[in-house]
C-alpha positions in Angstrom: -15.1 16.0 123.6 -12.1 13.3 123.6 -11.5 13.6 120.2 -11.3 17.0 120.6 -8.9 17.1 123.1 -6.7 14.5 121.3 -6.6 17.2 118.3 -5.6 19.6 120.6 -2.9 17.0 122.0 -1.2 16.7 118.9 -1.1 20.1 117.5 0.5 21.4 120.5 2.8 18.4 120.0 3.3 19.1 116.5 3.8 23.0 117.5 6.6 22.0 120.2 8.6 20.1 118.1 8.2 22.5 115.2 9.7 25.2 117.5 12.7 22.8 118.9 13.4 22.3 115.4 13.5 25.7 114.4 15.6 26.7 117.7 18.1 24.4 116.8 18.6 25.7 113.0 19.0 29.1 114.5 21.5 28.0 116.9 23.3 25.9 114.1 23.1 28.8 111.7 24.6 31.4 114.5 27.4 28.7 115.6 28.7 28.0 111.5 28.5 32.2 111.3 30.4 32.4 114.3 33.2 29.9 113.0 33.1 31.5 109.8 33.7 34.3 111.0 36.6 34.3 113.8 38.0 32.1 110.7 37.9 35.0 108.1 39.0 36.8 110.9 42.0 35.2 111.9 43.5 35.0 108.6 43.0 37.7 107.1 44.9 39.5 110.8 47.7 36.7 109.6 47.8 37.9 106.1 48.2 41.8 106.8 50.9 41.4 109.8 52.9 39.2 107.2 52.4 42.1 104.7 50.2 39.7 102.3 47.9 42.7 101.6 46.9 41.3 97.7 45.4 38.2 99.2 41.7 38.0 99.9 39.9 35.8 102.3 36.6 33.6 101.6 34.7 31.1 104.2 32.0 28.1 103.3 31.8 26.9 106.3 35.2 25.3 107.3 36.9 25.5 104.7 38.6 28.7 103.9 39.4 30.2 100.8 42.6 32.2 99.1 42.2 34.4 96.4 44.1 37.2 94.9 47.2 37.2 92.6 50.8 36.7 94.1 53.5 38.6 93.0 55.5 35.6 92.8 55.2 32.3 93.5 57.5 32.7 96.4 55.2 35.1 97.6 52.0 32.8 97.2 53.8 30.1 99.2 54.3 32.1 102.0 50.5 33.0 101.8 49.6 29.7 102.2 52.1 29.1 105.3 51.3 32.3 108.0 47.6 31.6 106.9 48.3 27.9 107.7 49.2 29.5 111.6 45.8 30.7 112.1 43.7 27.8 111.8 44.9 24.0 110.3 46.4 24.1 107.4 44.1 21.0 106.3 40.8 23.7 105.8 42.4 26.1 103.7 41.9 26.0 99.8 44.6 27.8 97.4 42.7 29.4 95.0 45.2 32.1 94.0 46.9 33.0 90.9 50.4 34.5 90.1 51.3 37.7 88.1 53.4 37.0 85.0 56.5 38.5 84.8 57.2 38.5 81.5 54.1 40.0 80.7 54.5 42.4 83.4 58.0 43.4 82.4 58.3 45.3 79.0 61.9 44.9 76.9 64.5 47.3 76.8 64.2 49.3 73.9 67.3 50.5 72.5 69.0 51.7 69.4 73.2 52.2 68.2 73.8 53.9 65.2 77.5 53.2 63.9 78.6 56.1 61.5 82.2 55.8 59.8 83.8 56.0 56.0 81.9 52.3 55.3 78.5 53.6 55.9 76.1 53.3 58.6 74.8 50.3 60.7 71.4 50.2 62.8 71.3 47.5 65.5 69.3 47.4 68.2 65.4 46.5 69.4 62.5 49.6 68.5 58.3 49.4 69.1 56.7 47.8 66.6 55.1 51.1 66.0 57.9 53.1 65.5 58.3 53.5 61.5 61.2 52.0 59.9 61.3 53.3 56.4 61.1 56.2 57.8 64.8 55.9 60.0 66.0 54.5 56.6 65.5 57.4 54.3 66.4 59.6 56.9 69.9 58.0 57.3 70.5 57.3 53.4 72.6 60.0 52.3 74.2 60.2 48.9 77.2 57.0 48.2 76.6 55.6 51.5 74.9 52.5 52.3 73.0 52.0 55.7 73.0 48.4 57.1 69.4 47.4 58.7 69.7 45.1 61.5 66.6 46.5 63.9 64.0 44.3 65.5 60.9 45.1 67.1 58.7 44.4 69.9 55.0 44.8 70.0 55.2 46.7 73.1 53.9 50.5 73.7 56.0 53.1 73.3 58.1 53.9 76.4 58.1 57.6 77.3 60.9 59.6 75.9 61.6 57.1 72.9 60.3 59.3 70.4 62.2 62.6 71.4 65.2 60.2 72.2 65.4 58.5 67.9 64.5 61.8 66.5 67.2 63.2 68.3 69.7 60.9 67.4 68.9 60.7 63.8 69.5 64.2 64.1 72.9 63.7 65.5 73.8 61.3 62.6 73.9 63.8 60.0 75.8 66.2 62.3 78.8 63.7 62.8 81.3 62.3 60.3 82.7 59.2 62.4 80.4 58.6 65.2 78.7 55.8 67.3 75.1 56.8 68.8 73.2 54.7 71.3 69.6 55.8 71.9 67.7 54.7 74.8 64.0 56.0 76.3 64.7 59.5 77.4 68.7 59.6 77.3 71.3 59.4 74.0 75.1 59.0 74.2 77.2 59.7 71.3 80.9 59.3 71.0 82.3 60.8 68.3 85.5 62.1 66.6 86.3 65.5 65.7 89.0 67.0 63.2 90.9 69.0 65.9 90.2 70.6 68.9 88.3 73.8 67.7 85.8 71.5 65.6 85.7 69.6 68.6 84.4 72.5 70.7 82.1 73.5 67.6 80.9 70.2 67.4 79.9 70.2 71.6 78.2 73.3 71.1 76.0 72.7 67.9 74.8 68.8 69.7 74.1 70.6 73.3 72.2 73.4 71.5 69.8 70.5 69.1 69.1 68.6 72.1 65.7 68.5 73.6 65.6 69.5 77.2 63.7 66.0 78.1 66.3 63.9 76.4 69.4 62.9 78.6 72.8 63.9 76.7 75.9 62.2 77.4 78.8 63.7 74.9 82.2 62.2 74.4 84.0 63.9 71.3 87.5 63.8 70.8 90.0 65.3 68.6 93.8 64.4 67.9 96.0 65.2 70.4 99.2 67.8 69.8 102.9 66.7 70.5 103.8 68.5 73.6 107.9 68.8 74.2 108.8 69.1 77.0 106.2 66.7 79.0 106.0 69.0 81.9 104.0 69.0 85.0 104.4 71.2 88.2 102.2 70.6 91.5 102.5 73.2 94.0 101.1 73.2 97.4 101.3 76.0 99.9 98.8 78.0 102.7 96.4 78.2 99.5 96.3 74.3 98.9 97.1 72.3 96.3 97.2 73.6 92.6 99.1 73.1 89.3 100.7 74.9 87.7 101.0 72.6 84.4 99.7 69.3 83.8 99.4 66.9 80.9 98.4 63.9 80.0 98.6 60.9 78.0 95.7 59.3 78.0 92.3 60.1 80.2 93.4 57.0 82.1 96.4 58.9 83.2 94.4 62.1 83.6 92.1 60.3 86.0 95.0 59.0 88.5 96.9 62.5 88.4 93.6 64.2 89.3 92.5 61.8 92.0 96.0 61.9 93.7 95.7 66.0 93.4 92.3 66.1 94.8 94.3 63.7 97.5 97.0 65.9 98.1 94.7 68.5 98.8 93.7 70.7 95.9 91.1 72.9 96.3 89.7 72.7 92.6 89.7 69.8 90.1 92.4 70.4 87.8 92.3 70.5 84.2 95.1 68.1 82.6 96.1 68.3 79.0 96.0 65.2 77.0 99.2 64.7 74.5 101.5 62.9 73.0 105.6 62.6 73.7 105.3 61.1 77.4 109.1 59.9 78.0 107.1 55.8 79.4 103.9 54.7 79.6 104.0 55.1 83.3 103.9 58.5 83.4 100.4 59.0 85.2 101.7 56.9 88.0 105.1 58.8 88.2 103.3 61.9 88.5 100.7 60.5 91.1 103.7 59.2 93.2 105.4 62.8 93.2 102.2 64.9 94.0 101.3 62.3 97.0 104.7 62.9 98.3 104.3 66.5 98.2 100.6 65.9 99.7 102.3 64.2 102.5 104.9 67.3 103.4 101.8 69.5 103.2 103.9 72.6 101.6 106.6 72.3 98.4 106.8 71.9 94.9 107.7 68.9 92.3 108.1 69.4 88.5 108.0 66.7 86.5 110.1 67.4 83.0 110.2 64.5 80.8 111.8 62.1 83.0 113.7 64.2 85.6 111.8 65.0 88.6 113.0 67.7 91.2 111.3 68.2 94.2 111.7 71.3 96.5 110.4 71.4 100.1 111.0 74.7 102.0 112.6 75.1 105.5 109.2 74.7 107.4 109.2 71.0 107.1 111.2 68.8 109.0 114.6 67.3 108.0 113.1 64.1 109.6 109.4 64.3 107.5 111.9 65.6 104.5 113.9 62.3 104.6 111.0 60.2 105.0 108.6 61.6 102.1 112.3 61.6 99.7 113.1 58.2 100.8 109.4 56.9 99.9 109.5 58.9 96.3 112.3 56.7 95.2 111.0 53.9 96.0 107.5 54.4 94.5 109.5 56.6 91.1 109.6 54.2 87.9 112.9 53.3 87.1 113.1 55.6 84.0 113.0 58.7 86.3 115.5 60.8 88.1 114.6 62.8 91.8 116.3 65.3 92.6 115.2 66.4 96.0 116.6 69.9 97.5 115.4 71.1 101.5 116.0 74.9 101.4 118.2 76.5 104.2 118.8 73.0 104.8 122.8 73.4 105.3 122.3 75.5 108.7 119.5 72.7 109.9 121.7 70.1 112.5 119.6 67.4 110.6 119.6 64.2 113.2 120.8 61.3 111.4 118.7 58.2 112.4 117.3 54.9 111.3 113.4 53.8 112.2 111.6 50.7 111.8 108.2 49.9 112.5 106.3 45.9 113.1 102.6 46.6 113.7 100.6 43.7 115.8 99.3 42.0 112.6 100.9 43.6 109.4 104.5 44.0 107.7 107.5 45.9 108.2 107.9 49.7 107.5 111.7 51.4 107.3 112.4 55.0 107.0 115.5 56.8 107.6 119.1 57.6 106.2 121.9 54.8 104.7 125.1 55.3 103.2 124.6 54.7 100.0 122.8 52.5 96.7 124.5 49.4 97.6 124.3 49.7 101.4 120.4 50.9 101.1 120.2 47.3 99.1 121.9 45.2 102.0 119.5 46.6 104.7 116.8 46.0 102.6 117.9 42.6 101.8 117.8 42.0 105.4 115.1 42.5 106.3 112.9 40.9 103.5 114.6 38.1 105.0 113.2 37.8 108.4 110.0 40.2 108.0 107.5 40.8 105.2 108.5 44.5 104.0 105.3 47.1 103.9 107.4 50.4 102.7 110.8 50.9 102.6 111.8 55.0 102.7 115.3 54.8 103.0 117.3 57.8 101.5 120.8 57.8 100.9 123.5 59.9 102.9 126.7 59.7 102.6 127.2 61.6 105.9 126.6 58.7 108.3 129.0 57.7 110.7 131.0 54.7 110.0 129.5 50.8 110.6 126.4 52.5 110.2 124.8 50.2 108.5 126.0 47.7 110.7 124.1 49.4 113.6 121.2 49.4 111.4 121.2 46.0 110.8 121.6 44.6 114.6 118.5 46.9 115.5 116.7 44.8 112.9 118.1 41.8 114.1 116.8 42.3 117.9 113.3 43.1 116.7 113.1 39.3 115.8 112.9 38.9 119.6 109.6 40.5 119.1 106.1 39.9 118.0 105.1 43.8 117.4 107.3 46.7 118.4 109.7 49.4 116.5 113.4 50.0 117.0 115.4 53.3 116.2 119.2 53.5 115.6 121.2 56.9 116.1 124.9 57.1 116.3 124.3 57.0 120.2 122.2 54.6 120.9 120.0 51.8 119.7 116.0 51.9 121.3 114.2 48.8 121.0 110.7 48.6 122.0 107.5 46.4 121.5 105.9 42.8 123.2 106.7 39.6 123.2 105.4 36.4 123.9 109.3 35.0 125.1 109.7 36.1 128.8 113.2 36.6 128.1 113.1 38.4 125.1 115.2 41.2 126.6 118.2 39.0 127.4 117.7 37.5 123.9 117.6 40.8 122.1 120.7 41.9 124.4 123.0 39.2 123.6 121.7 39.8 119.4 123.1 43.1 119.9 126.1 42.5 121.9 127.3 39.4 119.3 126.6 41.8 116.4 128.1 45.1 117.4 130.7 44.1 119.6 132.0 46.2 123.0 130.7 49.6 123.5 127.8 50.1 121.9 125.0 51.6 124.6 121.2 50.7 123.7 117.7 51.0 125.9 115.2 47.7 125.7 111.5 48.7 126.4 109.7 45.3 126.3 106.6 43.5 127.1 105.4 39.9 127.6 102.0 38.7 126.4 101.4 35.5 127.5 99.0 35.1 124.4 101.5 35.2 122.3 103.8 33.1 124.5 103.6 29.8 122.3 104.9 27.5 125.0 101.3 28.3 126.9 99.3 27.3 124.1 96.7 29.3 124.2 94.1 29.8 121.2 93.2 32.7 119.9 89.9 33.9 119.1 89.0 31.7 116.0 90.2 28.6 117.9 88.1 30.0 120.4 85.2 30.4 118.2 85.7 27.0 116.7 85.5 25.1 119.6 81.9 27.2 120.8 80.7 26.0 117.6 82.0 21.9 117.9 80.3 21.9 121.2 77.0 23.6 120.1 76.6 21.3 117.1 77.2 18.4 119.4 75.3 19.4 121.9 71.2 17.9 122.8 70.3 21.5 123.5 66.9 22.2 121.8 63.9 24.9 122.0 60.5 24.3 122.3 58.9 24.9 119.3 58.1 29.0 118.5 59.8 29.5 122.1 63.0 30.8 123.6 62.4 28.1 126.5 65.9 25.4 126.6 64.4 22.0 125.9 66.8 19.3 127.8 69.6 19.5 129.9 71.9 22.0 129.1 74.2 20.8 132.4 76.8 18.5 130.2 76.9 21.0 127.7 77.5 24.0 129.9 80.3 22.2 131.5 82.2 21.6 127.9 81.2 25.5 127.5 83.4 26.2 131.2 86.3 24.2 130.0 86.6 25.7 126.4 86.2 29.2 127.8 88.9 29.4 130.0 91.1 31.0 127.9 88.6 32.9 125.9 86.3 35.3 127.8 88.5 38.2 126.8 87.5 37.6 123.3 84.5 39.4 121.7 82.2 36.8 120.4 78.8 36.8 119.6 76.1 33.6 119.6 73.9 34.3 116.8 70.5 32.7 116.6 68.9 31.2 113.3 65.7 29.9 112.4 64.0 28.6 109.2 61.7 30.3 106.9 58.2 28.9 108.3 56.5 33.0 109.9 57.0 35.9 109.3 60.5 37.7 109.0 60.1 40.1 112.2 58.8 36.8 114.3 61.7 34.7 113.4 63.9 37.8 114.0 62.9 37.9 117.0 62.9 34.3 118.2 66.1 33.8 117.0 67.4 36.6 119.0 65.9 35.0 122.5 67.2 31.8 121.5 70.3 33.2 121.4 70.2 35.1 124.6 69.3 31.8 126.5 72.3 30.5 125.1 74.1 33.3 126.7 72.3 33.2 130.0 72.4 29.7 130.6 76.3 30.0 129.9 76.3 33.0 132.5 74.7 30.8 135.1 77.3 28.1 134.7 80.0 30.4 135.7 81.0 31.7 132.3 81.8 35.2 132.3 80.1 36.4 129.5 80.9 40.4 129.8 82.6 40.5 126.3 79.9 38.5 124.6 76.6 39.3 122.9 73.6 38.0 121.4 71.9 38.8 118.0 69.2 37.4 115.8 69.4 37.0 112.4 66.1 34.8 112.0 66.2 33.6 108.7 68.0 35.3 106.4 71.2 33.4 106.3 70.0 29.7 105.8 72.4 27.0 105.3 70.3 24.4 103.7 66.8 24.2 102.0 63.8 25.5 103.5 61.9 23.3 101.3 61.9 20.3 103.4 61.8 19.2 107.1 65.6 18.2 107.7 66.9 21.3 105.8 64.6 23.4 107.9 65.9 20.9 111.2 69.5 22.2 110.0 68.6 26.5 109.4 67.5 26.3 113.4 71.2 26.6 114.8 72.8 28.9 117.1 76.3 30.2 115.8 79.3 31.6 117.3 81.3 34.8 115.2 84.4 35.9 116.3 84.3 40.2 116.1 87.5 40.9 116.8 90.7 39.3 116.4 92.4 41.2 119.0 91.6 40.5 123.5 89.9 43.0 125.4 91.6 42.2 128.3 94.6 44.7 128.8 95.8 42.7 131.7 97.2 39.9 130.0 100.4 41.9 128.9 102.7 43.2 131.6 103.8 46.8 132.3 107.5 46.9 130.4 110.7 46.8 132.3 113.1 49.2 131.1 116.9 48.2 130.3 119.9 50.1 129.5 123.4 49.2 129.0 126.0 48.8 126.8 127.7 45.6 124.9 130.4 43.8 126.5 133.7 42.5 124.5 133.6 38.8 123.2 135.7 36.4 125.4 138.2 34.3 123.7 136.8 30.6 124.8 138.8 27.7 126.5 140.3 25.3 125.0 139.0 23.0 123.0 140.5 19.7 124.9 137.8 20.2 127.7 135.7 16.8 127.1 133.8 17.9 130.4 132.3 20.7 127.7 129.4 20.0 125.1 128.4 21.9 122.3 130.0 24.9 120.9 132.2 27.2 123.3 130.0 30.1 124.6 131.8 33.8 124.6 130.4 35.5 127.8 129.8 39.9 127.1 128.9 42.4 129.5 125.5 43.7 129.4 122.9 45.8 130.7 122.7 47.2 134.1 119.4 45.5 135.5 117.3 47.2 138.1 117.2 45.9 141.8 114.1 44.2 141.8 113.1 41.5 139.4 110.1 42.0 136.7 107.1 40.9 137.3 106.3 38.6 134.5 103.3 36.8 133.3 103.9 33.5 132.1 106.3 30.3 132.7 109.2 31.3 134.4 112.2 30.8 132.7 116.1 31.5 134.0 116.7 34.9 133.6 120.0 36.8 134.6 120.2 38.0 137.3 124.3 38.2 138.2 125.4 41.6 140.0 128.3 41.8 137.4 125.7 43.1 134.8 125.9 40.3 132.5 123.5 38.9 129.8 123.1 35.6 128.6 126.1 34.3 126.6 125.8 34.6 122.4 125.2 31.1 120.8 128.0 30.9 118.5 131.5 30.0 117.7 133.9 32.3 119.1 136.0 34.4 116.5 138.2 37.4 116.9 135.7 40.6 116.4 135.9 42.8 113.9 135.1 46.2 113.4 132.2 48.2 112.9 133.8 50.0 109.5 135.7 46.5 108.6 132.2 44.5 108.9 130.5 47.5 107.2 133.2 46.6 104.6 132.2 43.4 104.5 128.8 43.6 102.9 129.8 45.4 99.8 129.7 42.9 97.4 131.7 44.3 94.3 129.7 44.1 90.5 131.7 43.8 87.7 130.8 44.8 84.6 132.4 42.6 81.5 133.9 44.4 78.7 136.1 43.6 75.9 139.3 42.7 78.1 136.7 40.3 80.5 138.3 36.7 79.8 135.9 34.5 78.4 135.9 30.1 77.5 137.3 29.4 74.6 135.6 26.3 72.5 136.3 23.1 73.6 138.9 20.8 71.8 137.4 18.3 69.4 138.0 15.1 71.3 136.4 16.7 74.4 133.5 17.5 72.4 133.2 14.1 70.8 133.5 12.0 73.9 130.9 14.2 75.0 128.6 13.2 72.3 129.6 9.9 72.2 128.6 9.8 76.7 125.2 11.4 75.4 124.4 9.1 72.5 125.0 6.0 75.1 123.0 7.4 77.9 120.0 7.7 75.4 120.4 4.1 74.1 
C-alpha cells in the first residue's frame, strides 16, 4: 500500500511539472507572437505613411526583415531609416534589392535621313529587328549612293516605329534636297522646294501620304522673290490692330513683327511675306519699334517704305501722348531710318509745351517732352546721363519753345538731385518739383539749385518729403542689413530644440536681448524665419517640425518685446539642405532657422512725413563784398530771394538741421563764386557747341623739317639704349 502510494506520488509530480512546463511554452509562444506581431505591425504603418508601398515586412522573432525592390537606392535608404523609427534600428535586416535603370529604361530610337545632290546618308539608332537591307534598297535609286551609318539595339520595337520609317522612306523619294528625322510615332522633314507653288504642291502631297498615327512636322521652303518697295503699313483703329502689308526678311524677323502686332493689339495673327531687298538687317526691329508706338497711341497708322517711316495719329489722341509716343520712336528707330510723324488737325490744337521727368524709388530716369532742337535734345540728355542712370529718353524736337528753354529744363533736372525718388515738370510758367528725400532740407537745397541756375524771376512749386530711412546721417539699415544681422545672431546663438520637438532647448534670454537691439530699426520690414531640418523622416513630418520650430522662434521674440506684426514663419523641412545628409555634422548643420528678407521696401507709412508745399520765385544774385574782408572764409556767398514759406514750421522727421526761416522770404545762399548773371537765351547760347566739318580748305600739318625729325629719332634711339 506504501509503494502504491509513492507511485501515485510521483506521477502526480511528474503530471504537475509536465503541465507547468507546457504553460510556460504556451505563454512563451503567445509573448514571441505578440512581439512579432506589434513589430510587423509597426513597420509596415511606418512604411505606408512614408509612401514605401513596394517594401514588404517579415519577423523571426526579433529580428525583422525588408524585402521588396527599391526604385532607387535613394529610395531603399530611406526604407531602411522611417522603418528604423518604429522599433531599433539594430533588429532590422535589409534584405531588399534595387531596380536597374538601365534595364528598365529602353534607348531612344531614332533615325535622320540627309537627302541632297551627293546622295543620301542614314544615321541614327533602329531595333535590332528592324530590317536593314531592306531601308537600303529602298533608298538606292539610280547614280546615287546611300551612306550606312545605323546602329541597332536589341530592344522591342517601340510603338509607332514602324508606321514612323515606312513613312519617311516614303518621304525620301518624294523630296529632292531634304533632311528627315524619324522618331517613334512622329517625323520631321525640312525640305527645299523649287518655288513657292511646288512648295505648296509639295505640302499637300506629304500631308496627304501621312498616316493619321504618325506625328508630322513640315518645314518646306522655297526661294524668296525680290520685293521693291519693302513696304509695311500697320493700322490700328475701333476694329484693332491689322496690316495692311507686311514683309519680311527672314522668319526671325517675321516672328518679332508678329509678336509686337499681336502686342499692339491685333485681333488675328498676321501673315508676313518673306523677301528679299530690306534697305538693313534691322528691319524686323524697325518695324517692331513703329507698330509698338502706334500700339501705345491706341489708334493711327505707320508705313514703313524702305527706310522712310511716316507715322500718322488722328486728332483723338493727345498732343501730350502724341509727343511722347514720337519722341520714344526716334529714339528706339535704327539710325538708317527716317520718321516723319504728322498729328492731324493738329494746327488748331493749343498743344502745351512742357518738359517731364520721372526717378522711380529703385530704378532709372525716364524723360519725355519737347526740346529745341538735335543739338539741344543732346545737351539735356547729356545731362542727365551725368547725374542719373537714363531708362528712356522721349524727347521730340520743337522748334517752338520759348527761349532758355532748355535751360529751364536743365535746372529742373538739376533740383531733382536733391531727391532720392520724385518727378519734376518744366512749362514756360513754372517749374514743379516733387518726390522724397532723405535730407530734411532738401527744399532749401533744391531752391537755391534753381535760383543759382535760372537767375531772378523764375516762379516754381516744391512738393517734398523726408524719409528718415533714406536720411544717411541716421544710419539706419535697410532690410538686408536687417536680415543679416537676424541671421549673425541666430547662427551664434545656444538656442536648440529637443530632438523631433518644437520645444526651445536652453535659454533663449541672451539671445532675445541681441534680437531687441538688432530690431529696433527693423520691425517695419517683412521678414520671414524659415525653419530647416535634415533628411532623417518623412517629408510631411519634417515639414511640419520645421514650421513649429520656426514659429517658436517667432513667439519667443514676441515675448521679449519684439513686435513681430510684419513677420512670419514657414517650414521648408528639408528640401533646401546646405550640407550633406549623409553624416552627423552635415545633418547638425541642415537643422537651422533662417531669416529671408520679402520685401525690399517698409511697411510702415509713418516713417515719411506728410509734404510741405512751397512756392516762390528766384531772387537776383547779389554782387559779394569785397574781397579784403580777412574776417571772411571761404568763397563769397551771393544771397537770392526765395520762396514764400508758410507760417508754421514743418513737421519733420529726423535730425534737425538749420532751416530758413527769415520773414524776408529768403533761401539758403548758392555755394559758389559770384559772377555777373547771364541770361536765359545767352546761357542757352552757351551750350551749343559748334561741329565743324573739315574739307578741302580745313588747314592741315605739314611734315616736319628733317632736322626735327632726326633729333627725334636720335631722342628715341637713346631712350631705348
Amino acid at each position: 500500500m506504501a509503494r502504491r502510494r509513492r507511485l501515485s506520488t510521483s506521477v502526480a509530480t511528474i503530471i504537475v511539472l509536465a503541465g507547468a512546463g507546457g504553460l510556460s511554452w504556451i505563454g512563451a509562444e503567445a509573448a514571441t507572437t505578440f512581439i512579432e506581431d506589434r513589430a510587423a505591425r509597426d513597420v509596415t504603418q511606418a512604411l505606408r505613411i512614408a509612401g514605401h508601398d513596394w517594401a514588404q515586412v517579415s519577423t523571426d522573432g526579433l529580428r525583422v526583415s525588408l524585402t521588396g525592390t527599391a526604385p532607387s537606392e535613394v529610395e531603399r535608404f530611406r526604407a531602411m531609416t522611417d522603418a528604423g523609427t518604429a522599433i531599433d534600428a539594430k533588429r532590422i535586416q535589409d534584405r531588399m534589392t534595387v531596380a536597374s535603370v538601365e534595364a528598365m529604361t529602353p534607348p531612344d530610337f531614332k533615325v535622320e535621313l540627309l537627302k541632297g545632290d551627293q546622295g543620301l546618308s542614314l544615321i541614327g539608332l533602329v531595333p535590332a529587328a528592324t530590317d536593314r537591307d531592306a531601308i537600303l534598297r529602298d533608298l538606292r535609286p539610280a547614280g546615287q549612293p546611300v551612306t550606312d551609318l545605323l546602329e541597332a539595339a536589341d530592344h522591342p520595337v517601340p510603338d509607332g516605329w514602324t508606321d514612323a520609317l515606312g513613312f519617311g522612306l516614303k518621304a525620301v523619294q518624294m523630296t529632292t534636297q531634304a533632311k528627315i528625322s524619324i522618331a517613334p510615332g512622329r517625323v520631321h522633314i525640312a525640305a527645299l522646294a523649287t518655288d513657292r507653288q511646288d512648295q505648296g504642291r509639295l505640302e499637300q502631297a506629304l500631308r496627304q501620304a501621312a498616316p493619321p498615327q504618325v506625328v508630322l512636322d513640315l518645314q518646306i521652303t522655297a526661294p524668296r522673290p525680290v520685293i521693291a518697295p519693302f513696304t509695311l503699313r500697320f493700322v490700328m483703329d475701333d476694329d484693332g490692330g491689322r496690316f495692311d502689308a507686311c514683309v519680311a526678311s527672314d522668319d526671325a524677323g517675321r516672328d518679332l513683327i508678329v509678336q509686337a502686332a499681336q502686342s499692339a493689339g491685333a485681333r488675328t495673327v498676321p501673315t508676313c511675306t518673306l523677301g528679299l531687298g530690306a534697305p538693313s538687317g534691322d528691319w524686323a526691329e524697325a518695324a517692331a519699334a513703329a507698330i509698338a508706338a502706334v500700339g501705345q497711341l491706341g489708334q493711327g497708322q505707320v508705313t514703313l517704305s524702305d527706310a522712310d517711316v511716316a507715322l500718322v495719329v488722328p486728332a483723338t489722341v493727345t498732343r501730350e501722348r502724341f509727343d511722347q509716343a514720337v519722341g520714344q520712336l526716334e529714339q528706339a528707330l535704327p539710325a538708317t531710318y527716317r520718321l516723319q510723324a504728322q498729328h492731324e488737325q493738329a494746327q488748331v490744337q493749343a498743344a502745351p509745351i512742357e518738359f517731364q521727368a520721372t526717378l522711380p524709388p529703385s530704378g532709372s530716369l525716364s524723360m519725355r517732352g519737347r526740346i529745341a532742337d538735335a543739338q539741344m535734345q543732346q545737351a539735356v540728355d547729356s545731362f542727365a546721363r551725368s547725374r542719373f542712370d537714363v531708362a528712356q529718353s522721349g524727347l521730340r524736337t520743337d522748334p517752338s519753345v520759348p527761349g532758355g528753354w532748355t535751360v529751364r529744363v536743365i535746372a529742373g533736372l538739376e533740383a531733382m538731385g536733391a531727391l532720392q525718388a520724385g518727378q519734376v515738370r518744366v512749362t514756360p510758367d513754372m517749374i514743379e518739383l516733387t518726390g522724397v528725400s532723405g535730407d530734411p532740407q532738401a527744399s532749401d537745397r533744391a531752391a537755391a539749385m534753381l535760383s543759382d541756375r535760372l537767375g531772378a524771376g523764375a516762379r516754381y512749386r516744391l512738393s517734398i518729403s523726408y524719409d528718415r530711412r533714406m536720411d544717411e546721417a541716421l544710419g539706419l539699415p535697410d532690410g538686408e542689413e536687417c536680415v543679416a544681422r537676424l541671421n549673425i545672431i541666430m547662427s551664434e546663438s545656444e538656442i536648440g530644440f529637443e530632438p523631433s520637438r518644437s520645444s526651445i532647448a536652453g535659454d533663449p534670454g541672451p539671445t532675445m536681448e541681441r534680437f531687441v537691439r538688432a530690431m529696433a530699426d527693423c520691425g517695419d520690414f517683412q521678414i520671414e524665419a524659415g525653419g530647416h531640418t535634415d533628411s532623417q523622416g518623412s517629408e510631411g513630418f519634417n515639414a511640419e517640425l520645421s514650421r513649429s520650430r520656426a514659429q517658436a522662434i517667432v513667439s519667443a521674440m514676441a515675448d521679449a518685446g519684439i513686435s513681430v506684426a510684419n513677420m512670419s514663419a514657414r517650414g521648408y523641412g528639408e528640401s533646401r539642405p546646405v550640407a550633406t545628409n549623409q553624416t552627423e555634422a552635415g545633418r547638425e548643420i541642415n537643422r537651422r532657422i533662417e531669416f529671408r528678407l520679402l520685401s525690399p521696401h517698409p511697411l510702415d507709412a509713418d516713417s515719411i512725413a506728410a509734404p510741405v508745399t512751397i512756392a516762390g520765385v528766384t531772387g537776383a544774385a547779389v554782387v559779394p563784398p569785397p574781397a579784403t574782408d580777412v574776417a571772411q572764409q571761404g568763397p563769397q556767398l551771393p544771397p537770392v530771394q526765395g520762396p514764400q514759406l508758410p507760417d508754421r514750421a514743418a513737421q519733420m522727421q529726423g535730425p534737425q538741421l538749420p532751416h530758413s526761416r527769415d520773414t524776408s522770404g529768403m533761401v539758403p545762399m548758392t555755394v559758389g563764386v559770384a559772377e555777373q548773371f547771364q541770361t536765359l537765351d545767352e546761357r542757352e547760347e552757351n551750350l551749343r557747341v559748334p561741329v565743324l566739318t573739315p574739307d578741302d580748305d580745313t588747314p592741315r600739318p605739314g611734315p616736319r623739317p628733317n632736322s626735327v625729325a632726326q633729333q627725334a629719332g636720335a631722342q628715341d634711339e637713346a631712350t631705348t639704349e
